[in-house]
N, C-alpha and C positions, 0 to 999 in steps of 0.2 A: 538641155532642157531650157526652155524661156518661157516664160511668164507677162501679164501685161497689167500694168495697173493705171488704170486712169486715174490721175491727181498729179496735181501741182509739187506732192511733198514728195519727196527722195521716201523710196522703201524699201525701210533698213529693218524693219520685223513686223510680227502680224499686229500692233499696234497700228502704224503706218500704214498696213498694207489696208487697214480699214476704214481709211481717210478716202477709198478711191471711189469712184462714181460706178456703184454697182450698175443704174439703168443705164448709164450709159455702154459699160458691157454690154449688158443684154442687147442692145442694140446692135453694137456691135457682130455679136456673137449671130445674130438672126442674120445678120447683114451680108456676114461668110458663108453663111449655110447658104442663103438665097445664090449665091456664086460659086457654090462648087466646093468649098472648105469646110470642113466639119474641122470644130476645135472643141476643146474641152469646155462644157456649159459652166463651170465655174471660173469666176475668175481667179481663186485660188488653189488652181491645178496649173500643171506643169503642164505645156507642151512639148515634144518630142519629135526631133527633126531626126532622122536616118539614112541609110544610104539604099535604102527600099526608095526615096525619095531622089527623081533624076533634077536634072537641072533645070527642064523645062517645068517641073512639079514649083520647082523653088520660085523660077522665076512669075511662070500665072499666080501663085500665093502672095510675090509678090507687086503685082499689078491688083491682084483684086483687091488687095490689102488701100493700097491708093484710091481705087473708083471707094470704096468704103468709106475713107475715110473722108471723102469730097462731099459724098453725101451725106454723110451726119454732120460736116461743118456748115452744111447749107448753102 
């Protein structure tokens, strides 16, 4: 299971975990969809990697995961 939290601060419980940059999720989250990635719309859900998942699955997720994140850093 992995999880993502935009923020500066370490999250160490859901105090913390509410310190993170919801819009920026959301952005994110639109950003994956727009690329072929469906993840969970909250940022407080788990994502779940399997072996339903090949290696070329891991690897485009994570490339798309980099054009992503180039583009919200502008």
């Amino acid at each position: 299971m992995i999880g993502f939290f935009f923020t500066n601060e370490p999250v160490v419980n859901y105090e913390t975990a509410k310190t993170s940059d919801l819009e920026l999720f959301a952005a994110y989250y639109r950003e994956m969809a727009n690329e072929g990635i469906f993840l969970p719309p909250s940022q407080f859900e788990g994502l779940f990697l399997s072996t339903a998942h090949s290696d070329d699955d891991i690897e485009y997720t994570i490339a798309a995961a980099e054009r992503v994140f180039a583009r919200l850093r502008g």
